[in-house]
Steps between C-alpha positions, in 0.01 A plus 500: 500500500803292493684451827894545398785238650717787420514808722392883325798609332649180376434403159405205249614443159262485222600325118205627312331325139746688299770248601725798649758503831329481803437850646486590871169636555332580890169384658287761318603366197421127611176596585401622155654228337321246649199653541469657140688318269474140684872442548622185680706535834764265574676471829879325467556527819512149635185278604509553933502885347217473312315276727548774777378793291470643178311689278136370388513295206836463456683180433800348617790455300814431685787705311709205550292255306361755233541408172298447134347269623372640815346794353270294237198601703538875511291738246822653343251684244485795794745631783629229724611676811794343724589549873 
């Protein structure tokens, strides 16, 4: 069961395969995403953040230093979900 940084009620944004806007989508949704379709979580919050908690199996990319280049390593072939 993944253990949320993000209270109940507050959401994540999800950019799925089909190259569309992200979407605002709740925990639920999160949940089945990762768990059914293997979709990456990535935390942008910065590293002291992440080092203090996050969600299991999420990585850390710092929304200031996100870029191409960054995001080599991420499966983009299935939802990549951002918080």
């Amino acid at each position: 069961m993944l253990q949320p940084h993000v209270p109940w009620g507050q959401t994540a944004s999800v950019i799925r395969k089909e190259k569309t806007m992200p979407t605002q989508i709740f925990r639920e949704e999160v949940q089945r995403l990762v768990e059914q379709e293997g979709a990456s979580l990535v935390e942008v919050l910065p590293p002291a953040k992440y080092e203090d908690e996050h969600i299991a199996g999420a990585i850390n990319m710092p929304l200031k230093t996100l870029n191409r280049a960054a995001v080599v390593g991420v499966d983009t072939s299935k939802a990549v979900i951002t918080y």
